[in-house]
C-alpha positions in Angstrom: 10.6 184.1 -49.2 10.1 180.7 -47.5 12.3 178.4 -48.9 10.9 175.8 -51.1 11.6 171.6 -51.3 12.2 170.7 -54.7 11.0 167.2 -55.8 12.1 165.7 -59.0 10.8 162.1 -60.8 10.3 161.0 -64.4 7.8 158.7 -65.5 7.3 156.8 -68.9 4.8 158.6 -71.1 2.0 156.8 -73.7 5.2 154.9 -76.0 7.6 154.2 -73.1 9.7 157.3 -73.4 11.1 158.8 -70.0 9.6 162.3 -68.9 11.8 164.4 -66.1 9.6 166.6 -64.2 10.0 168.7 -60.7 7.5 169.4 -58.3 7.8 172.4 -55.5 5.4 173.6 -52.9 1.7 172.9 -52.3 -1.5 174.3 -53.4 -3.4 174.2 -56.8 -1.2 173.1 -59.3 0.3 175.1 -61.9 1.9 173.3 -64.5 4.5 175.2 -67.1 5.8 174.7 -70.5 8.5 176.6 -71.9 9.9 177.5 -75.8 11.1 175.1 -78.1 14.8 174.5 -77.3 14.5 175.7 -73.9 15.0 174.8 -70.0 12.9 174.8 -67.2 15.3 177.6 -66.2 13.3 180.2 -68.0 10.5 179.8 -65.7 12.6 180.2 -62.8 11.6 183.3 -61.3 8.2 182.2 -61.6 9.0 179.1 -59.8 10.3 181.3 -57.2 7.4 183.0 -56.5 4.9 181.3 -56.7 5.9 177.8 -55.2 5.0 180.2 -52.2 2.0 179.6 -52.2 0.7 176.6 -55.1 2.2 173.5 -56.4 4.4 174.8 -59.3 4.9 171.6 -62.1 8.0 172.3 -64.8 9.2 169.1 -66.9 11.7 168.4 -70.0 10.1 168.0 -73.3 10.8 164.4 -75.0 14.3 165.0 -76.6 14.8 167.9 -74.8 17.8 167.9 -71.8 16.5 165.1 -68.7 13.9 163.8 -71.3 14.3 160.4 -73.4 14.7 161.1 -77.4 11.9 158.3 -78.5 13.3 155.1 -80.2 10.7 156.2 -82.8 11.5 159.7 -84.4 8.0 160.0 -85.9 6.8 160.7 -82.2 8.5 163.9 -82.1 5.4 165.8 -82.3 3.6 168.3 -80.8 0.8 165.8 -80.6 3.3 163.4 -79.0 4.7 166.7 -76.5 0.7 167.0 -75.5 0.3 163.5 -74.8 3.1 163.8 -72.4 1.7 166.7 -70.9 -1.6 164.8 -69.9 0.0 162.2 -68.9 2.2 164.0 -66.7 -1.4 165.5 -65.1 -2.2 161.6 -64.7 0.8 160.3 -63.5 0.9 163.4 -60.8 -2.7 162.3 -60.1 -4.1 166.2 -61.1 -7.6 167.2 -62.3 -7.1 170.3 -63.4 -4.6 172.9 -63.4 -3.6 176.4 -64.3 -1.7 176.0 -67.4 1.6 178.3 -68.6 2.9 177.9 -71.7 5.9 180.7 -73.0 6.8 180.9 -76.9 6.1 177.6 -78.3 4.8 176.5 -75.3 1.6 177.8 -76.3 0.8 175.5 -79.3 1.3 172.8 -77.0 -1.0 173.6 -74.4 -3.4 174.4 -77.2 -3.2 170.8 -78.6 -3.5 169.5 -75.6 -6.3 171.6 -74.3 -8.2 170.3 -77.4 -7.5 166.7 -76.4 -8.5 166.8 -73.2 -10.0 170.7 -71.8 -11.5 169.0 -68.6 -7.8 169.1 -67.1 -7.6 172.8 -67.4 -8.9 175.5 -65.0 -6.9 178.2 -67.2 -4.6 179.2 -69.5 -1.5 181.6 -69.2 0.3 182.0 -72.4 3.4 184.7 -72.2 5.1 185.7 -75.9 2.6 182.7 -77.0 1.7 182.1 -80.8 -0.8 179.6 -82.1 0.4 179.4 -85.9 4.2 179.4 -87.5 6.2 182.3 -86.1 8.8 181.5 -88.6 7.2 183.8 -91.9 7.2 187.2 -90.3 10.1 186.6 -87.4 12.6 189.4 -86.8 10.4 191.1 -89.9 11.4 189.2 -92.8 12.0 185.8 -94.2 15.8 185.1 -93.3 14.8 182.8 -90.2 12.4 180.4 -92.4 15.8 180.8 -95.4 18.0 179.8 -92.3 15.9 177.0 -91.1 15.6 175.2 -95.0 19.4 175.5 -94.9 20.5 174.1 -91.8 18.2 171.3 -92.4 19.6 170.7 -95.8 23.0 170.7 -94.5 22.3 168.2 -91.8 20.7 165.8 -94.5 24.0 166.0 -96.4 26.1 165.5 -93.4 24.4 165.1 -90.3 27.8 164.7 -87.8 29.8 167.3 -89.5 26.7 169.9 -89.5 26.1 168.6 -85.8 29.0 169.6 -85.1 29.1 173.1 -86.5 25.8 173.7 -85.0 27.6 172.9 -81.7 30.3 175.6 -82.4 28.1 178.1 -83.5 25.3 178.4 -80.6 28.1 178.1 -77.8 30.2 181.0 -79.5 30.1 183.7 -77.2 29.2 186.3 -80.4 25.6 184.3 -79.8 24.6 185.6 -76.3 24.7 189.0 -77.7 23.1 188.4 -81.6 20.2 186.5 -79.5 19.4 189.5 -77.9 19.8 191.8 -80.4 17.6 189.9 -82.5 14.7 190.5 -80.0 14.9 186.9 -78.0 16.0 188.4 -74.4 16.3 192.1 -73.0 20.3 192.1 -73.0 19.2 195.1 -70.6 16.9 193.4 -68.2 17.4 190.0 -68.4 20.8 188.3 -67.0 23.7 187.4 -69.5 23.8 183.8 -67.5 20.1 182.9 -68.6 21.2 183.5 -72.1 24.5 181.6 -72.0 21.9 178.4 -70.4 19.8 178.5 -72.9 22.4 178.7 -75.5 24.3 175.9 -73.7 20.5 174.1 -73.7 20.1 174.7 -77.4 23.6 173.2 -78.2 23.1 169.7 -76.0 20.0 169.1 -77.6 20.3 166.1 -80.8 20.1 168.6 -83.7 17.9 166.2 -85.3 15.2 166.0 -83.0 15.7 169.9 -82.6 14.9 170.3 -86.5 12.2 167.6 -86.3 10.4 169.6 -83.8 11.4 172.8 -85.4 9.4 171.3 -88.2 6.6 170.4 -86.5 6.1 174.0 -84.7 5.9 175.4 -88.6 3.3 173.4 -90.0 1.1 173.3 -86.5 -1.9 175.8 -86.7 -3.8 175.7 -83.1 -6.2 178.7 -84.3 -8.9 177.2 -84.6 -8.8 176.0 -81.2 -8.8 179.6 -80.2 -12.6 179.2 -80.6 -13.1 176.1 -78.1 -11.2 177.8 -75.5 -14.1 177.9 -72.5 -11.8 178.7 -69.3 -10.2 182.3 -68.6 -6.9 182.5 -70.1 -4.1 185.7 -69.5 -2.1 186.6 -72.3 1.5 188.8 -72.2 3.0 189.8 -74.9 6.3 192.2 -75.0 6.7 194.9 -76.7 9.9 194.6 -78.3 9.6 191.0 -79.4 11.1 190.2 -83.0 10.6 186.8 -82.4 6.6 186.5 -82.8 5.5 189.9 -82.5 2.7 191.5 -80.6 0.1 190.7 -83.3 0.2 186.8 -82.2 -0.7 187.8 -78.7 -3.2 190.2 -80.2 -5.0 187.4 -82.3 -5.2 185.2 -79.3 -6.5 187.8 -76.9 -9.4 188.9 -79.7 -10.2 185.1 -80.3 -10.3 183.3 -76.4 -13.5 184.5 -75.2 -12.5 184.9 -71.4 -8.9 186.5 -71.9 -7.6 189.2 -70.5 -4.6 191.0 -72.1 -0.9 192.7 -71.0 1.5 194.1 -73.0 4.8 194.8 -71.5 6.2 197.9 -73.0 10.8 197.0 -72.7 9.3 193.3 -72.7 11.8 190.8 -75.3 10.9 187.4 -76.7 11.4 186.1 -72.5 8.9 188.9 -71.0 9.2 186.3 -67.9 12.4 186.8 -67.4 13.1 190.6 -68.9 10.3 192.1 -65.8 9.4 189.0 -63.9 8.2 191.3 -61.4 5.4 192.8 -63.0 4.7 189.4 -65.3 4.4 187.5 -61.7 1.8 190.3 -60.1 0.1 190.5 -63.3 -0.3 187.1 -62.7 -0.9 186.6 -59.7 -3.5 189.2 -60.2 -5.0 186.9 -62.4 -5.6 184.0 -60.8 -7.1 186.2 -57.7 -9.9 187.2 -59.9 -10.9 184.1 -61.4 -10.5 182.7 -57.9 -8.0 180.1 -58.6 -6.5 179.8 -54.9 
């Protein structure tokens, strides 16, 4: 492969808070959003391949890593997230894109798609779920139990449970636990994208982190399912415990134009567990709805 020029700005979204994006290669534009908590690492294979041949668009979230945390915490929304995202589109001066969004990613393409659907030419949504993953994640209710009591904790004592927090992502125990909970392929995927995501998770301000955490349980982007009028792919994996196969199911029976891949060893980060087969699938894809 060719090696690719990587560009890198930030611009000030709708309320003056500072967005860090990157820009490689030329071609129509793909733009990608990744999981709550995450880094633009866990597209990087993806960014790999196809900067080969289009303009690949990743960016920080607000209060996530090279992104401002807004002066005003009520705009930590996935409203406020999708705002960004068009304005990202408009300060990059693109009409329409292929849009990826992985995990939570997916509720805020949806909300933006319902905003403003001219900008998209199609939808990509890997391990993708519409509605709060938190009820049925790993097959039971602990995750929603664990949530209520972090978030109580850091209402008592917000430095001292910041602090624990801190302790308890970056022990090394967590690389393992997150992939034996179903988030990464310990088999497939690298131990290094683990330990960056981890490291990602722990930098974040655990308050915006819960705020947003909040947000992404009472969001329901269903019925948007419905208004969906462009071709959209959806990949699911297999052995996700973190939203299950039925999410991707839902989407693929309610988006009129969708096709459908399930990745039989795929984890919680199909993309990076077989990025392989998710980047011919793909590329696949985008051939046959002539997006070149």
């Amino acid at each position: 492969m060719n090696l690719v020029s990587k560009k890198t700005g930030s611009f000030k979204s709708y309320d003056g808070t500072k967005i860090y994006y990157e820009v490689r290669g030329e071609g129509p534009p793909i733009i990608m959003a990744y999981g709550i908590g995450c880094l633009i690492n866990h597209w990087q294979p993806q960014i790999k391949y196809f900067s080969q041949k289009y303009q690949t668009v990743v960016f920080d979230y607000r209060a996530h890593h090279n992104s401002e945390i807004p002066l005003d915490h009520s705009q930590i929304s996935i409203d406020a997230l999708a705002r960004d995202l068009n304005a990202l589109t408009d300060h990059l001066e693109i009409e329409s894109a292929s849009y990826w969004g992985h995990s939570f990613g997916a509720q805020v393409l949806l909300r933006a798609y319902d905003i403003r659907p001219d900008k998209f030419n199609n939808l990509i949504f890997v391990n993708g779920f519409a509605s709060d993953p938190i009820s049925g994640m790993f097959g039971n209710g602990l995750a929603g139990q664990a949530f209520n009591l972090i978030k109580s904790g850091f209402d008592i004592a917000p430095t001292t449970f910041s602090y624990l927090w801190k302790q308890v992502v970056n022990n090394p125990l967590s690389v393992h636990s997150s992939a034996l909970l179903g988030g990464f392929n310990i088999q497939l995927t690298s131990l290094k994208d683990i330990e960056i995501y981890l490291k990602g998770v722990a930098s974040m301000d655990l308050n915006a982190f819960l705020k947003l955490f909040d947000a992404m349980m009472k969001y329901d982007g269903r019925p948007v399912y419905d208004r969906v009028e462009v071709p959209a792919l959806i990949v699911g994996g297999k052995k996700d415990a973190v939203t299950p196969q039925h999410y991707q199911q839902e989407m693929h029976h309610k988006i009129k134009k969708s096709e459908f891949m399930m990745v039989p060893f795929g984890s919680h980060c199909t993309q990076l567990d077989m990025p392989d087969l998710v980047n011919l699938r793909i590329d696949k894809f985008l051939a046959g709805i002539g997006y070149k």
